[in-house]
C-alpha positions in Angstrom: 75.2 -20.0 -25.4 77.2 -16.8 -25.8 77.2 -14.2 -28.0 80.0 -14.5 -30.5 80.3 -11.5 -32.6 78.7 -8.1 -33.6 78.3 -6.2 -36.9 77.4 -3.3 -37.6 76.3 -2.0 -41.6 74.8 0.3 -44.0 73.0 -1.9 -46.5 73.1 -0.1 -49.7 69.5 -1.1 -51.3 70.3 0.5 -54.7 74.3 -0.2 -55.9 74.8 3.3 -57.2 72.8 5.1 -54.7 74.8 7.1 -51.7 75.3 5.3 -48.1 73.3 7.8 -46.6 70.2 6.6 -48.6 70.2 3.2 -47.5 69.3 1.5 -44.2 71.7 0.8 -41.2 71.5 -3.0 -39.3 73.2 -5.0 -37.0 73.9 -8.7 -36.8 74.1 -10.3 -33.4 76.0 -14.1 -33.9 75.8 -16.4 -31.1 78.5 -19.4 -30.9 76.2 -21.9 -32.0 75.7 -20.4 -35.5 72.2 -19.1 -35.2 72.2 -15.0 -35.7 69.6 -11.9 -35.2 69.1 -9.1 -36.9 68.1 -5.3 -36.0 67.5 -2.2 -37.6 69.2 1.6 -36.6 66.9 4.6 -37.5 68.8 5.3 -41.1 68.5 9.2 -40.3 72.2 10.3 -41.7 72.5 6.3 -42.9 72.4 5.5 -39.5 76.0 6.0 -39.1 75.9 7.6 -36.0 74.4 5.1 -34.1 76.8 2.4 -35.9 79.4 4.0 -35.1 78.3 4.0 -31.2 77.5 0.0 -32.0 81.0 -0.7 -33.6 82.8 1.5 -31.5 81.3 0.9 -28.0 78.6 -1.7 -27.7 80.0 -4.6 -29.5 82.8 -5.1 -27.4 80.4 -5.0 -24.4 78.4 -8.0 -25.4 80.7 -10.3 -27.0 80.7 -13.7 -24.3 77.3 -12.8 -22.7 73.8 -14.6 -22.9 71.5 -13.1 -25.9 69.1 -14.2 -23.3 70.1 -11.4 -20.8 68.5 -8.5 -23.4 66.9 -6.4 -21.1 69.9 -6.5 -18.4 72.2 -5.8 -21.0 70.1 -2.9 -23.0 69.9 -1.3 -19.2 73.7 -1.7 -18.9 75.0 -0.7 -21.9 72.3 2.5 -21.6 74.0 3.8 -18.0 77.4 2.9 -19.2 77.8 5.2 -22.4 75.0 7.9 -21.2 77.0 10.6 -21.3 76.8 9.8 -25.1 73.4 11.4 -24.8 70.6 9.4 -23.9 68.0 10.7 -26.5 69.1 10.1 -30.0 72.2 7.9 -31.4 72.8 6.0 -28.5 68.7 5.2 -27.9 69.2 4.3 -31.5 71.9 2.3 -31.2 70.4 0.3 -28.4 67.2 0.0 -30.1 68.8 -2.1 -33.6 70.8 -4.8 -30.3 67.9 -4.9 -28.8 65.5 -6.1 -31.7 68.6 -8.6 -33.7 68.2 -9.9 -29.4 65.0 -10.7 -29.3 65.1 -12.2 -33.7 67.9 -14.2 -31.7 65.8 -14.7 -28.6 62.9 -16.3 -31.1 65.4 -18.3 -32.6 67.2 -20.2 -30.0 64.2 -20.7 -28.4 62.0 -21.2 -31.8 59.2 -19.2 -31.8 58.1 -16.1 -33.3 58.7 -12.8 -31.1 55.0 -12.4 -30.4 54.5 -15.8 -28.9 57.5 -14.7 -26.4 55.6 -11.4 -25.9 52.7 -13.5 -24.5 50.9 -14.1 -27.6 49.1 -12.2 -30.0 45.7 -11.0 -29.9 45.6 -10.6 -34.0 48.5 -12.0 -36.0 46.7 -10.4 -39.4 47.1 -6.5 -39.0 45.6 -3.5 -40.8 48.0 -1.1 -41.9 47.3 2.8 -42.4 49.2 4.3 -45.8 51.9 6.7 -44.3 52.4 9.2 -47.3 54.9 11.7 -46.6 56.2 14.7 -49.0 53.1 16.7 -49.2 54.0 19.8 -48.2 56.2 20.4 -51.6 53.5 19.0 -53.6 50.4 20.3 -55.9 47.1 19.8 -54.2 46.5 18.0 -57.5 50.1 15.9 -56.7 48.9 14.9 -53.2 45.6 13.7 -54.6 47.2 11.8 -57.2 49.6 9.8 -54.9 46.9 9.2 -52.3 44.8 7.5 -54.8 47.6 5.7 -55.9 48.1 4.6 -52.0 44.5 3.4 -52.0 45.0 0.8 -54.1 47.0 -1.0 -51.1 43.4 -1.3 -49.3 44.7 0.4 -46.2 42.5 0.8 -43.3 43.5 4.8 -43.0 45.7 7.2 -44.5 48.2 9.7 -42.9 49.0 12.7 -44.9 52.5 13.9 -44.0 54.2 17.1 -44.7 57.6 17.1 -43.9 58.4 21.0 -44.6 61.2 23.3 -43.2 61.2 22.9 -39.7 62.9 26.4 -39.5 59.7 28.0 -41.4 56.5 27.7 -39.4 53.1 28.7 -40.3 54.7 29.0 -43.9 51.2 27.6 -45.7 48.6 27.2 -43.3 45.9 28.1 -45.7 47.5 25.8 -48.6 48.1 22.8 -46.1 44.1 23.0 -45.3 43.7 23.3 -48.6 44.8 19.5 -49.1 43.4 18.4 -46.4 40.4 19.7 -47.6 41.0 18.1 -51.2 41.7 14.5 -49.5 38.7 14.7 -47.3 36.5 14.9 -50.2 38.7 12.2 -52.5 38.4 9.3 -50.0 34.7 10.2 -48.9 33.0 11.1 -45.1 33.8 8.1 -43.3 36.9 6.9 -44.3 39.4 7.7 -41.3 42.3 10.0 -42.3 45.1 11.7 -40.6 47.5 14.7 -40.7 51.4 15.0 -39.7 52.7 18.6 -39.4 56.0 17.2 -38.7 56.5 19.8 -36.2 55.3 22.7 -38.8 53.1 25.4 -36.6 53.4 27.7 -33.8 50.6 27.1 -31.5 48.4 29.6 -32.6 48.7 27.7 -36.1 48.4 24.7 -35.5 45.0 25.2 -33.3 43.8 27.1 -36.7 45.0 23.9 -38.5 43.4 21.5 -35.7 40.2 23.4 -36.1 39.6 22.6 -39.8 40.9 19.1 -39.3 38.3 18.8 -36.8 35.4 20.4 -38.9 37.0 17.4 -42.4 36.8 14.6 -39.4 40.3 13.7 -39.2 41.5 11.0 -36.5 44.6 12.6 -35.3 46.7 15.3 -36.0 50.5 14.3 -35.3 53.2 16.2 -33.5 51.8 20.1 -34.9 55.1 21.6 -33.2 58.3 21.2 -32.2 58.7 17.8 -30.7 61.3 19.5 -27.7 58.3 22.2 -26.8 56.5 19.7 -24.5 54.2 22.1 -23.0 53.3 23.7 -26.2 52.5 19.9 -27.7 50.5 19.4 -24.3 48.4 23.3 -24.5 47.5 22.5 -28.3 46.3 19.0 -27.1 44.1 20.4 -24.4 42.4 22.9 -26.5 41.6 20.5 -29.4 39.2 18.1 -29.5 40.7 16.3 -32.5 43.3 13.4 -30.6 47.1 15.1 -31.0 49.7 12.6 -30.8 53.4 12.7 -30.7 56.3 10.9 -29.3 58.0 9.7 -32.7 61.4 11.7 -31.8 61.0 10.7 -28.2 63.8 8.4 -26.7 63.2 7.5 -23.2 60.4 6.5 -20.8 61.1 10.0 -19.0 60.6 11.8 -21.9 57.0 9.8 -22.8 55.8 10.2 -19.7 56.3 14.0 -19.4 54.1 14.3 -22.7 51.7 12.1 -21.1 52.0 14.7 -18.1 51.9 17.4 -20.6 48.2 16.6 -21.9 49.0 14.3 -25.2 46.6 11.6 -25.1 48.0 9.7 -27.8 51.7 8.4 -27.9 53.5 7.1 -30.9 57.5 6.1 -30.0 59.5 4.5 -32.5 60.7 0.9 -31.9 63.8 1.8 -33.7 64.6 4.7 -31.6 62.9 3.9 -28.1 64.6 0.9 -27.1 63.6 -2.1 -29.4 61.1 -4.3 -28.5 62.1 -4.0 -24.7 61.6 -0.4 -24.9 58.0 -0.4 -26.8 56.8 -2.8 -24.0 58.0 -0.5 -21.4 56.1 2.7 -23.0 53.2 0.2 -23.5 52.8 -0.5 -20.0 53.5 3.3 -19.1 50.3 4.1 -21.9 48.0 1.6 -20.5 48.5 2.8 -17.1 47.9 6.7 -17.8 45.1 5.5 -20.1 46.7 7.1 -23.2 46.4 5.4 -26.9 49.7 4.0 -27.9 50.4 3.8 -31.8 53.9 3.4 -32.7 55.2 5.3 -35.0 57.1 3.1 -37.4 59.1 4.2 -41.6 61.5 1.4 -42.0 60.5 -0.9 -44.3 61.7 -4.6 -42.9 63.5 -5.2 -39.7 62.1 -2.3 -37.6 58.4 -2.6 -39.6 58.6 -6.0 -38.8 59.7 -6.0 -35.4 56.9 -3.3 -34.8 53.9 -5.7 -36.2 55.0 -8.4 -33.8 54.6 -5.3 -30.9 51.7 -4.6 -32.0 50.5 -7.9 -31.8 50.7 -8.6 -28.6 48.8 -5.2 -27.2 45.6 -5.2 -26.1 44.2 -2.1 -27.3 45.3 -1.6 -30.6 43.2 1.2 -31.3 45.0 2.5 -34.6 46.1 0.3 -37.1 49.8 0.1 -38.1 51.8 2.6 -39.9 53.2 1.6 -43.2 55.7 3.9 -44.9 55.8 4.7 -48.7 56.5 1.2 -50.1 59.6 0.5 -52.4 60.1 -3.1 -53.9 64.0 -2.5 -53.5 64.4 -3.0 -49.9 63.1 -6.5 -50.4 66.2 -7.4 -52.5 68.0 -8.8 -48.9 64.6 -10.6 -47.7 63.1 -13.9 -49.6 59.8 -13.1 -47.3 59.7 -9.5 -46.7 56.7 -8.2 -45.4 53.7 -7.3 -48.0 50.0 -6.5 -47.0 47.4 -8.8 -48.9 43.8 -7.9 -49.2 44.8 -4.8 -46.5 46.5 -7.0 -44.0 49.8 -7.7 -42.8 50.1 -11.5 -41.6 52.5 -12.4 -38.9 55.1 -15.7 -39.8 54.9 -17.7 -37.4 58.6 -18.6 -38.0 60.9 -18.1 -35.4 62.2 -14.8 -34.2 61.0 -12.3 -36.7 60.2 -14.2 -39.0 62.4 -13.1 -41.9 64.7 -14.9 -44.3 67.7 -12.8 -45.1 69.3 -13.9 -48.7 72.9 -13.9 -47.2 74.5 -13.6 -50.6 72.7 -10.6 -51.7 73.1 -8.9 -47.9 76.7 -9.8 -48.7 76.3 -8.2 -52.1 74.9 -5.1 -50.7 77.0 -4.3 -47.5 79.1 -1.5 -46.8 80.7 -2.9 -43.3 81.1 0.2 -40.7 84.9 -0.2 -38.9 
């Protein structure tokens, strides 16, 4: 069985919306009619990393075994490095390496957590990723988190999202809210706080100090992601758990935050790799003895692809993230994933699981040349 053909696309969930506010996949064809699907990290529309598929990758794998996932990733990886190895390329790989293993599940028929080795829990708990909060009211932010609540999530993640280029610019407000959703969801419910790379040190231990006082779980990535020792001194001198990792692309890179002092790691599935890649850092976490908790936005293939990861870890200590939910990505998907009663539940269909509505994917599909 040989793989036959390779597309790469925006999908263009709204049909007056702009490209770059859509999601970017890639379809992997085999000869025998059976096809896989991935997902690119849509920063930009993805179009940089489908451009490095159309471009460069595609012609690489047409004729070989879908089977060959990992050898090929690794190939592919050394052969076009000196696109840059952290970013579109990582990217890139990452969407071929998950439509692989959707391929992988099919051919063989089985879901991707089976071939993983099984799953420890195939319903998940979710925690409500809520972004935007750094432009918001304290009143706005307590409005959309009760709105979020309503999905039964096992945890909440308040995210920011401000001008990277402005640090410290609201310490006292962003307490402020934290303060405000401490009190709205009561003392025990767990709760936690992306700076999205907002503080200088100094701030963000003044912010981890009062996040520690409100009993937050984590605080996520409090500054720049590329200042590794800095994320590393602010995680040694809180005792609230700092993660990071989310805009890190290679094992390298992981394991010199691990070296730096971050006790908890959260790479992407659709930037580190695929699912090849997250059991890599998986293995890399267990054996430092660091919490891994994937960091995972997109709202079908790569959230998919992540629950079936998740499934088959041992210590799951965090549940799974879930971005801020829109019904119009599930126009391409006649099963998309949807928590009930606060869980996600894992198909056991083959390969990911998901039924793609080829007419409305056609429909949809802005092909990238």
């Amino acid at each position: 069985m040989k793989i036959s053909k390779v597309e790469a696309f925006q999908i263009r969930w709204l049909l007056d919306e702009r490209p770059s506010q859509g999601s970017a996949w890639v379809r992997v064809d085999c000869e025998d009619g059976l096809s896989g699907f991935g997902e690119v990290s849509p920063m930009q529309g993805g179009l940089a990393s489908l451009g490095i598929i159309a471009r460069n990758l595609a012609p690489m794998l047409i004729g070989q075994d879908p089977l060959d996932h990992a050898v090929l990733q690794d190939r592919m990886l050394h052969q076009f490095a000196k696109l840059g190895p952290e970013g579109a390329l990582t990217g890139a790989l990452a969407a071929i390496d998950i439509a692989l293993w959707d391929l992988k599940g099919k051919i063989l028929g089985q879901p991707i957590y089976k071939l993983l080795g099984g799953a420890w829990r195939t319903a998940l708990p979710f925690y409500a990723s809520i972004g935007g909060n750094g432009e918001r009211s304290l009143d706005e932010v307590l409005r959309v988190v009760e709105a979020r609540l309503k999905d039964q999530p096992a945890a909440v993640k308040i995210r920011f999202d401000n001008d990277r280029t402005k640090a410290d610019a609201d310490i006292a407000g962003d307490i402020a809210k934290a303060r405000a959703v401490r009190r709205l969801v009561g003392d025990g419910f767990p709760l936690a706080f992306d700076a999205n790379n907002g503080y200088s040190i100094g701030g963000a231990i003044r912010v981890g100090r009062a996040l520690e006082e409100l009993g937050y779980w984590w605080f996520e990535e409090p500054v720049q992601h590329y200042h590794i020792k800095a994320m590393g001194e602010v995680a040694r001198r809180l005792d609230i758990t700092v993660s990071a990792g989310e805009q890190t692309y290679t094992l390298a890179g992981l394991a010199d935050l691990i070296e730096a002092g971050v006790r908890m790691v959260q790479p992407d599935i659709v930037k580190m790799g695929g699912v090849t890649g997250l059991m890599r850092c998986a293995a890399v976490a267990q054996a430092h003895g660091v919490e891994l908790v994937p960091h995972q936005t997109q709202p079908i293939i790569g959230h998919t692809a992540n629950l079936h990861l998740a499934a088959s870890l041992l210590h799951m200590t965090k549940p799974c993230e879930w971005n801020d939910p829109s019904s119009r990505q599930h126009a391409v998907v006649d099963n998309p994933p949807k928590p009930v009663d606060g869980l996600f539940h894992l198909s056991s269909e083959p390969g990911l699981g998901l039924r793609i509505n080829q007419a409305e994917l056609a429909r949809r599909r802005i092909p990238i040349e």
